[in-house]
MIDOSE-1310 file (N, C-alpha, C; in nm, 2 decimals, decimal comma, always signed):
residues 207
xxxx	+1,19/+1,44/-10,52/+1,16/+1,54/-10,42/+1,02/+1,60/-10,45; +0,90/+1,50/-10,45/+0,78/+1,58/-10,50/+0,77/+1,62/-10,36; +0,74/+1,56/-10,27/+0,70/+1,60/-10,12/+0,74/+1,74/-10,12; +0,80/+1,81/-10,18/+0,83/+1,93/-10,12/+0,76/+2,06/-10,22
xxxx	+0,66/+2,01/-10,34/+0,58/+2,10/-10,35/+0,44/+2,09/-10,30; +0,41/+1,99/-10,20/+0,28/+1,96/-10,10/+0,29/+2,07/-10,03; +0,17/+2,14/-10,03/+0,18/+2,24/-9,91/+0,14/+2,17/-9,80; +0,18/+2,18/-9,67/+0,21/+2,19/-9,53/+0,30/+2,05/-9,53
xxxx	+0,37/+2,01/-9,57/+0,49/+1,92/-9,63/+0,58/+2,00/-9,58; +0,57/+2,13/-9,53/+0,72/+2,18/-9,48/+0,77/+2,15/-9,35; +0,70/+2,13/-9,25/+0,73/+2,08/-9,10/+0,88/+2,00/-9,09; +0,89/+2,02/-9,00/+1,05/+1,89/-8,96/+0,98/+1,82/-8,94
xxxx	+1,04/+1,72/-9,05/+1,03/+1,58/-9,03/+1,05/+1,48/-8,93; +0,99/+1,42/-8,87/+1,07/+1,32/-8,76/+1,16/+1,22/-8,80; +1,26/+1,23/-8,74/+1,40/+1,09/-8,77/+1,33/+0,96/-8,76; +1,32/+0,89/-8,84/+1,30/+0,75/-8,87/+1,39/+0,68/-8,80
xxxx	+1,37/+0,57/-8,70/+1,36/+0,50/-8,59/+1,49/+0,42/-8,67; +1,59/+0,39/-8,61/+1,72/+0,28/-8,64/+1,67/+0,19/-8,71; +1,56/+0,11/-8,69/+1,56/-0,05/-8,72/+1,50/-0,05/-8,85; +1,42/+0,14/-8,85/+1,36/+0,11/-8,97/+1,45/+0,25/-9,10
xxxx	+1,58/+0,25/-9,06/+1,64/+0,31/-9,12/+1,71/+0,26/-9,20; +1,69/+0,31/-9,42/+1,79/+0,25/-9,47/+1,89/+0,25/-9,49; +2,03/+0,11/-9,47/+2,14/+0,11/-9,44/+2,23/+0,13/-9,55; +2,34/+0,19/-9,56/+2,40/+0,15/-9,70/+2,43/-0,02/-9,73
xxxx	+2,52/+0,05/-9,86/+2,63/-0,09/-9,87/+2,72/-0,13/-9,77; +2,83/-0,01/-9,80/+2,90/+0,00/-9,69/+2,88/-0,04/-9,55; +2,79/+0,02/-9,46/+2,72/-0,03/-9,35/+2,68/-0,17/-9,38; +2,66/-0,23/-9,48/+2,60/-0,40/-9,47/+2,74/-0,49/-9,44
xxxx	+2,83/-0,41/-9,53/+2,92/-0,52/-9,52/+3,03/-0,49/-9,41; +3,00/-0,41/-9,30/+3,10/-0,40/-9,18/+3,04/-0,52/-9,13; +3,14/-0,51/-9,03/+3,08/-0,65/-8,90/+3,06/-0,53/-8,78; +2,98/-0,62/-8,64/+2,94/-0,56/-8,56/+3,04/-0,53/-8,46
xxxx	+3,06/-0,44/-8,42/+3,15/-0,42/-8,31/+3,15/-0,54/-8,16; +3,24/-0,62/-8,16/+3,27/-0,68/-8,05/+3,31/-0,66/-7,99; +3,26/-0,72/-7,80/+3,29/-0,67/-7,67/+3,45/-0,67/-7,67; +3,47/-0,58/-7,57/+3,62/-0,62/-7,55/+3,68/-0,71/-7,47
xxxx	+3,80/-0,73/-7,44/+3,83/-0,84/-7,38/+3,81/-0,77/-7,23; +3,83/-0,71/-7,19/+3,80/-0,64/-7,04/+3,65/-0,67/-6,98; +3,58/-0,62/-7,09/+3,45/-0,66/-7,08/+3,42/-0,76/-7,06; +3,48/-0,88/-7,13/+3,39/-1,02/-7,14/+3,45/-1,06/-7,00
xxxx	+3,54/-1,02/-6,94/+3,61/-1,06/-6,82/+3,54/-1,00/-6,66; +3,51/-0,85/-6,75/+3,41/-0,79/-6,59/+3,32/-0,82/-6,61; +3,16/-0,85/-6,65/+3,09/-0,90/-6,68/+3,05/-1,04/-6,58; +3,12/-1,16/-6,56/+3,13/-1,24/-6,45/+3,18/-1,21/-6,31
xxxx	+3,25/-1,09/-6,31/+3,27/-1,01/-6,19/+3,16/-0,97/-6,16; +3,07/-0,92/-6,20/+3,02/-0,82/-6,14/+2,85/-0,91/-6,13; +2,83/-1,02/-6,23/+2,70/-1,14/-6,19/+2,76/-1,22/-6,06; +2,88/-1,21/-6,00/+2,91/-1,29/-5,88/+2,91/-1,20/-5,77
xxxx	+2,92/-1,03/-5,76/+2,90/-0,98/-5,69/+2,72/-0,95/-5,65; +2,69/-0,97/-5,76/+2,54/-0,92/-5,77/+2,52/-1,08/-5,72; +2,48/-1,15/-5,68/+2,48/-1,27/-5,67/+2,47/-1,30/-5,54; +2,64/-1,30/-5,47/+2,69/-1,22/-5,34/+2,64/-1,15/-5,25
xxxx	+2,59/-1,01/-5,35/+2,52/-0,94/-5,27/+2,35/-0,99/-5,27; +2,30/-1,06/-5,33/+2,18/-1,15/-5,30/+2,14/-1,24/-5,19; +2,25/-1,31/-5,22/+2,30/-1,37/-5,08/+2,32/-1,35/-4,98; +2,39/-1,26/-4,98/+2,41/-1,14/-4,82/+2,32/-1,10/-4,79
xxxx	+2,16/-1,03/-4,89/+2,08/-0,98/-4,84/+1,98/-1,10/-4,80; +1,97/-1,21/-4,84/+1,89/-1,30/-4,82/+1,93/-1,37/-4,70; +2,04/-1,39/-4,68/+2,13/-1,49/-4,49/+2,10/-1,36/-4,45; +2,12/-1,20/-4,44/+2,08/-1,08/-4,35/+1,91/-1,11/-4,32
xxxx	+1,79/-1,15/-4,42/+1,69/-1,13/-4,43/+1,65/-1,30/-4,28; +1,73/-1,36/-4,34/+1,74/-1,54/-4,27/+1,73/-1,48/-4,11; +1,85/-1,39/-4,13/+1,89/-1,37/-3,95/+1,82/-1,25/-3,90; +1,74/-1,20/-3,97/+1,68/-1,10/-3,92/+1,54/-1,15/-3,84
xxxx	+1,47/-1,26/-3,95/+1,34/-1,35/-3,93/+1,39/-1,45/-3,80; +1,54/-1,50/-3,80/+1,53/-1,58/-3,68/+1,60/-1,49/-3,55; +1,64/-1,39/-3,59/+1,61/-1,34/-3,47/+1,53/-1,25/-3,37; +1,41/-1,26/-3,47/+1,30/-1,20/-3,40/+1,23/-1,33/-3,37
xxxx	+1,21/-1,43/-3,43/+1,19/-1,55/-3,37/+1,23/-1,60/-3,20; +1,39/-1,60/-3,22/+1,40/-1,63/-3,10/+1,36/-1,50/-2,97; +1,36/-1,37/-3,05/+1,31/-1,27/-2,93/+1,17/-1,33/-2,94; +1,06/-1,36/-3,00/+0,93/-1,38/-2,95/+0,93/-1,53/-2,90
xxxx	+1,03/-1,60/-2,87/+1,02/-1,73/-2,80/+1,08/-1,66/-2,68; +1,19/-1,64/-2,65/+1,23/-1,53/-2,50/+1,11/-1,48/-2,45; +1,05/-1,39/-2,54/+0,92/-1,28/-2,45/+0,87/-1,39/-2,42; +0,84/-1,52/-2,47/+0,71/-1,58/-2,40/+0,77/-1,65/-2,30
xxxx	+0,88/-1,71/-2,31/+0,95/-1,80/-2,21/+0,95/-1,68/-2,08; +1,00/-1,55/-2,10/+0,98/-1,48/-2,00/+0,82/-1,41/-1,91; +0,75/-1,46/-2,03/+0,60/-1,41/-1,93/+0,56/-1,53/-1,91; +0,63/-1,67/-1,96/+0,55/-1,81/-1,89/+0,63/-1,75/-1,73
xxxx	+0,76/-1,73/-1,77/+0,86/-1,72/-1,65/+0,76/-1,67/-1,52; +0,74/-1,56/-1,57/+0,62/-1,42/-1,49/+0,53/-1,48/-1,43; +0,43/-1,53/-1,49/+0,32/-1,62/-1,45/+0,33/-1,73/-1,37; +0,44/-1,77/-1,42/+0,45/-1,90/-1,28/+0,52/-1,84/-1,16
xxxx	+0,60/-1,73/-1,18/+0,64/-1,68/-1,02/+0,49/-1,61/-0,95; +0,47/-1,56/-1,06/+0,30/-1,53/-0,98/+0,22/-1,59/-0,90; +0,18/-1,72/-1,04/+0,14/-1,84/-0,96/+0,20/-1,93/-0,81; +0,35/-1,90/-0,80/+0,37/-1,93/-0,70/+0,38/-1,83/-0,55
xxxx	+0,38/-1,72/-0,59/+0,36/-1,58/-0,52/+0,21/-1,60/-0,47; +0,13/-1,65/-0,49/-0,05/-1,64/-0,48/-0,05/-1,77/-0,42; +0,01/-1,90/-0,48/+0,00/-2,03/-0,37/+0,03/-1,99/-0,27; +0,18/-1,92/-0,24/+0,26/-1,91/-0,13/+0,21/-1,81/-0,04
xxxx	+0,12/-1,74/-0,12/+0,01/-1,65/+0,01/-0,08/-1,69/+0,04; -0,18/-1,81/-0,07/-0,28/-1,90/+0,02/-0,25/-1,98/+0,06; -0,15/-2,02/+0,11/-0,08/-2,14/+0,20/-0,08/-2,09/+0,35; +0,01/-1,97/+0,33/-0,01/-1,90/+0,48/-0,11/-1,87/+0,54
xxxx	-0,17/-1,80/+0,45/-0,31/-1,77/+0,49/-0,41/-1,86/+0,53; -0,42/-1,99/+0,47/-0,50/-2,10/+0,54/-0,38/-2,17/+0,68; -0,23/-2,17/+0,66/-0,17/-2,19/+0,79/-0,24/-2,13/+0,92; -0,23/-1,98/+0,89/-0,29/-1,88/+0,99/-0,39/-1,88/+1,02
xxxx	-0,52/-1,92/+0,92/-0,67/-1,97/+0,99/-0,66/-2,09/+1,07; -0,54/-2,17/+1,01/-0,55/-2,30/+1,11/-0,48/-2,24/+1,24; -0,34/-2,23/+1,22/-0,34/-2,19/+1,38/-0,44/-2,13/+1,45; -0,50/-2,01/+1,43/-0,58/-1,96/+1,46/-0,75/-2,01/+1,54
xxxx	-0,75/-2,13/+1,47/-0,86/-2,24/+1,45/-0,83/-2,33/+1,62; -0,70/-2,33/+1,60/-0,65/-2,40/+1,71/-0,57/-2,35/+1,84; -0,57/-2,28/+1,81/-0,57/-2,12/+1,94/-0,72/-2,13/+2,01; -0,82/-2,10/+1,90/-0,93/-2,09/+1,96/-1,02/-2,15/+2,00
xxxx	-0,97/-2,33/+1,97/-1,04/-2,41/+1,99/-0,92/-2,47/+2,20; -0,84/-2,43/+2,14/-0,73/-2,45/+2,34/-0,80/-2,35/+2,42; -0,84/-2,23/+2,39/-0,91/-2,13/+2,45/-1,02/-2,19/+2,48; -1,12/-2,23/+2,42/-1,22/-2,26/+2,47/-1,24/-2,41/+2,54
xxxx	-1,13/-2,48/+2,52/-1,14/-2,55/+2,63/-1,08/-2,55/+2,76; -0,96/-2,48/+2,76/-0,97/-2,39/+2,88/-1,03/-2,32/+2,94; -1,16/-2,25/+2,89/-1,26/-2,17/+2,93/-1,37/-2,30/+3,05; -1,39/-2,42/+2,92/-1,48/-2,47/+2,94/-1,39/-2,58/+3,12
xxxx	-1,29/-2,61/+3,10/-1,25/-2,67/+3,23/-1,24/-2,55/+3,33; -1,21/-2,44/+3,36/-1,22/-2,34/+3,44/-1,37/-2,30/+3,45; -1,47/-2,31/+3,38/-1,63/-2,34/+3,43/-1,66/-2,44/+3,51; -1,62/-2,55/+3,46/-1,64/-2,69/+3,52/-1,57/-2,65/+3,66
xxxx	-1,44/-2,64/+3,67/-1,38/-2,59/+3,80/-1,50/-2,49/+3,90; -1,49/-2,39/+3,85/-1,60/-2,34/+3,91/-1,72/-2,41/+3,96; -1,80/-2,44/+3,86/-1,91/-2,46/+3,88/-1,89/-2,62/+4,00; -1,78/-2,69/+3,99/-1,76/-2,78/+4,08/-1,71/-2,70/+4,27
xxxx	-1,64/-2,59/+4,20/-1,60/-2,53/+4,38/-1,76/-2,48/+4,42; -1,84/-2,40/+4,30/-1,98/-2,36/+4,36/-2,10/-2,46/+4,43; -2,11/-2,61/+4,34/-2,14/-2,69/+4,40/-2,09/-2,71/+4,57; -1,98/-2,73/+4,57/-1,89/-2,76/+4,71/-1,93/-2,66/+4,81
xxxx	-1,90/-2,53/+4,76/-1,94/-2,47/+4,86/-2,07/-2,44/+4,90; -2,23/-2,45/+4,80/-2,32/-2,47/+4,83/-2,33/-2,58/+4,95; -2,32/-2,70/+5,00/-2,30/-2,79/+5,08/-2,23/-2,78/+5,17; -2,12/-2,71/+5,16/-2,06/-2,67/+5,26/-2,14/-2,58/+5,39
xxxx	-2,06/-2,63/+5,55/-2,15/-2,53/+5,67/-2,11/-2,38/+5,66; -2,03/-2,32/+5,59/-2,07/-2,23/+5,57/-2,17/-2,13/+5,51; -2,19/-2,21/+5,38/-2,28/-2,17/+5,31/-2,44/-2,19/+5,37; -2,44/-2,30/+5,48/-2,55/-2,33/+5,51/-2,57/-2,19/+5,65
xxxx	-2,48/-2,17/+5,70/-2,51/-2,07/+5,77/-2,52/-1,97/+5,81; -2,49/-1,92/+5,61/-2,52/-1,80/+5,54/-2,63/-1,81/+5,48; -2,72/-1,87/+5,45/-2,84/-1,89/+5,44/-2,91/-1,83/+5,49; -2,90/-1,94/+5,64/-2,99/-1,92/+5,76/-2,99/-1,78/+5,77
xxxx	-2,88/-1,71/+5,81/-2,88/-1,54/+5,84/-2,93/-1,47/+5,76; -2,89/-1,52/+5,61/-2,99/-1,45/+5,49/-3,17/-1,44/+5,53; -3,15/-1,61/+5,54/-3,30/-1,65/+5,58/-3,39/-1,55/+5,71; -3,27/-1,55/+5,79/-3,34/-1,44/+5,94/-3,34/-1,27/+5,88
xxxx	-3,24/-1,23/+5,81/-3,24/-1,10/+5,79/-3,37/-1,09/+5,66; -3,40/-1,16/+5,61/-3,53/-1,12/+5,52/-3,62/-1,14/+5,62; -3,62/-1,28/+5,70/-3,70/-1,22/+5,81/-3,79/-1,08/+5,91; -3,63/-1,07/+5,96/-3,68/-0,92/+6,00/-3,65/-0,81/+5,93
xxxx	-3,62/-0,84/+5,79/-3,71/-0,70/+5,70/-3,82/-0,74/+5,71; -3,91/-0,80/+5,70/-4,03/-0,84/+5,64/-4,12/-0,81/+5,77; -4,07/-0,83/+5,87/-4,09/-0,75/+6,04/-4,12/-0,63/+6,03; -4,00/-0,53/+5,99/-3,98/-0,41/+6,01/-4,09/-0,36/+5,87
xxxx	-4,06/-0,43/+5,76/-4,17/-0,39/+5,68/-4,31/-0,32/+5,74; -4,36/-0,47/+5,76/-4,53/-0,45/+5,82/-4,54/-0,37/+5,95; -4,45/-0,37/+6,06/-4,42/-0,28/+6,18/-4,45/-0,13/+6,11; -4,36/-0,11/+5,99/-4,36/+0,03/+5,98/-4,49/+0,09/+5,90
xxxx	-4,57/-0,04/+5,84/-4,65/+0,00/+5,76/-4,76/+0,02/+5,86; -4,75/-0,06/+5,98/-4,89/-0,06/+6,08/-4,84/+0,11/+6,16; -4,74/+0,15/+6,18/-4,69/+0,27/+6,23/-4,62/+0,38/+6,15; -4,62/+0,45/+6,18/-4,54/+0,54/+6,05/-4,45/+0,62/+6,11
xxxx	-4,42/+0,61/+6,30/-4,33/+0,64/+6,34/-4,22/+0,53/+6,36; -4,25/+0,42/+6,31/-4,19/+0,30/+6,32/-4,02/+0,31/+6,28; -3,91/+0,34/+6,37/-3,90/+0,23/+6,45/-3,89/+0,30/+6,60; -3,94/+0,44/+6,60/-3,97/+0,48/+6,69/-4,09/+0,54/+6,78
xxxx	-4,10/+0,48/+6,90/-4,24/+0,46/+6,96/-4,25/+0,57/+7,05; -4,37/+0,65/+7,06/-4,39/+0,80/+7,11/-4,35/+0,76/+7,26; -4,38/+0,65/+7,34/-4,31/+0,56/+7,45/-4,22/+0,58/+7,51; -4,11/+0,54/+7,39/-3,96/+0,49/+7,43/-3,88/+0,57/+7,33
xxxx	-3,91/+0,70/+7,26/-3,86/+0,78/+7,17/-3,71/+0,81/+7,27; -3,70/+0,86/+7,38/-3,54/+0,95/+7,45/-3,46/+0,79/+7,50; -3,55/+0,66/+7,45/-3,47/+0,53/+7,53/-3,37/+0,50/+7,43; -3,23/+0,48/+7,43/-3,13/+0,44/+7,37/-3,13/+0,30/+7,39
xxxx	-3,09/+0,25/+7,23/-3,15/+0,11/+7,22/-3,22/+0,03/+7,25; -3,34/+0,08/+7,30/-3,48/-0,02/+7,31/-3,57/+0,05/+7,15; -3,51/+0,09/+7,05/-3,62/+0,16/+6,93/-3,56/+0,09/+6,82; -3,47/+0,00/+6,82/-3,36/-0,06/+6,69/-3,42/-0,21/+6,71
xxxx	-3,44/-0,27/+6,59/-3,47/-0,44/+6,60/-3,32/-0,45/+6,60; -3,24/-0,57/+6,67/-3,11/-0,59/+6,65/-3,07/-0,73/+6,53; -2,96/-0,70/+6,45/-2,98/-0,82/+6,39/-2,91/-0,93/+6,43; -2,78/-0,91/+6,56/-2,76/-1,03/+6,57/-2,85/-1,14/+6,71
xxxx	-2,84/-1,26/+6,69/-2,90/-1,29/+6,77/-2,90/-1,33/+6,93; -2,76/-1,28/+6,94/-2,75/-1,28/+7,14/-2,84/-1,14/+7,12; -2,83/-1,01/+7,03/-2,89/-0,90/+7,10/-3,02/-0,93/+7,12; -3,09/-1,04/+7,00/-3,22/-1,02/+6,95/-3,29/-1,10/+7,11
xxxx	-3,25/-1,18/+7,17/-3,24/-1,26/+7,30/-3,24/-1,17/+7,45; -3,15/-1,05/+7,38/-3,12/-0,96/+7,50/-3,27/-0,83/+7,51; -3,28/-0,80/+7,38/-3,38/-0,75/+7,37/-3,50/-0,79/+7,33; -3,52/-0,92/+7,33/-3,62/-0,99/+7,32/-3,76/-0,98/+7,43
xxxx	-3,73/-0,96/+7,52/-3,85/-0,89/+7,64/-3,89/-0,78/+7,63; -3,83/-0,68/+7,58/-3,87/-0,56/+7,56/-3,95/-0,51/+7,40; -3,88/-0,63/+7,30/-3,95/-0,62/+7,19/-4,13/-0,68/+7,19; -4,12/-0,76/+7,23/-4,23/-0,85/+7,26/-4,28/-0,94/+7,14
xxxx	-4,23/-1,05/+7,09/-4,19/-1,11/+6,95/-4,32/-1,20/+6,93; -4,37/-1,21/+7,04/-4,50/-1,31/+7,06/-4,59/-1,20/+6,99; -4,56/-1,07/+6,99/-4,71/-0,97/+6,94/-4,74/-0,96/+6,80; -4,84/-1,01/+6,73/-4,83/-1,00/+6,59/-4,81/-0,87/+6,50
xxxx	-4,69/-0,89/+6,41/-4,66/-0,79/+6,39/-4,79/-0,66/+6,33; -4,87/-0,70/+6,30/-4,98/-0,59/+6,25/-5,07/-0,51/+6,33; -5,02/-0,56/+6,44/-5,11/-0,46/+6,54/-5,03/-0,33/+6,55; -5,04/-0,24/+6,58/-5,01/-0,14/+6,61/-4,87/-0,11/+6,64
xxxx	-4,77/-0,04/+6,66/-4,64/-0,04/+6,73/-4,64/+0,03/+6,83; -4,77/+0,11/+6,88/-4,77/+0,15/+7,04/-4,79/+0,05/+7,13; -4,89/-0,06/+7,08/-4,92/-0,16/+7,16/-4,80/-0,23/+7,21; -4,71/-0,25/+7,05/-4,61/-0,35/+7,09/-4,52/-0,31/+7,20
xxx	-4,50/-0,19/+7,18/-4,39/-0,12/+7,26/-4,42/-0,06/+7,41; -4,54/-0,11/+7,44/-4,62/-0,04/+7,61/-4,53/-0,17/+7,67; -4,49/-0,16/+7,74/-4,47/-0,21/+7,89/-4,59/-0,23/+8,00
């Protein structure tokens, strides 16, 4: 026991560590305490449950990975799904849609040749009736009534009482050129048709 006249030797000691503790006699010659029989028995119980439950969490981990697998094969099967009803949703509207320009196309091509035989028609009855005696003898009248505008024109331009003559002003119907021509015949002596129309309209109209 010298250690204990060292000064600061008095502290608590710390316990020296099992392995490096010296053992007795006694303690050498015990034997070591062995497991019990319950023990050596639970012991395989409980590495088969641990084992088990390895298992379990690993086929849980199996079916977790394949079943997100088959959801991301679904999702896509379901947006190929999508996409092709689309695809056919958009053919099946440009289908129609060029049906409809074609009908359309063909509407408007029957129209216009209906147009074009109903011109032809025409323009065949306009022909016809050009040639025709009536048309020729609508002409002529045309032809005489520009005539005697073109009379009355220069009459009125040579007079400015024209169609009335200081003469024959109170005479009922001797002051009117007539347009048809029995009258033009009837009053043809009194108009005097031989007189060029630029002379004067007093002259024309003396008696």
């Amino acid at each position: 026991m010298l250690d204990q006249n060292i000064p600061g030797l008095d502290l608590p000691r710390t316990p020296v560590p099992p392995r490096y503790r010296t053992i007795s006699a006694e303690e050498a010659t015990q034997t070591p305490p062995q497991p019990s029989i319950a023990a050596t028995q639970t012991l395989p119980l409980v590495v088969e449950s641990a084992m088990a439950a390895r298992a379990r969490a690993d086929a849980g981990e199996r079916a977790r990975e394949q079943a997100i697998s088959e959801w991301d094969q679904r999702a896509a099967e379901a947006r190929e799904h999508e996409l092709s009803l689309r695809e056919r949703a958009l053919a099946e509207r440009v289908l129609a849609r060029e049906e409809s320009l074609l009908r359309r196309a063909e509407q408007a091509e029957l129209e216009l040749k209906a147009e074009r035989e109903r011109a032809a028609r025409r323009e065949a009855e306009l022909e016809a009736a050009l040639h025709s005696p009536e048309t020729a003898a609508a002409e002529q009248r045309r032809k005489e009534e520009d005539a005697l505008r073109e009379w009355n024109r220069r009459a009125a331009r040579c007079n400015p009482h024209f169609p009335f003559s200081p003469g024959l002003a109170g005479k009922v119907g001797a002051v009117h050129w007539p347009a048809r021509p029995e009258l033009r015949k009837r009053y043809a002596p009194m108009a005097r048709l031989d007189t060029p129309p630029w002379q004067p309209a007093s002259r024309v109209w003396q008696h």
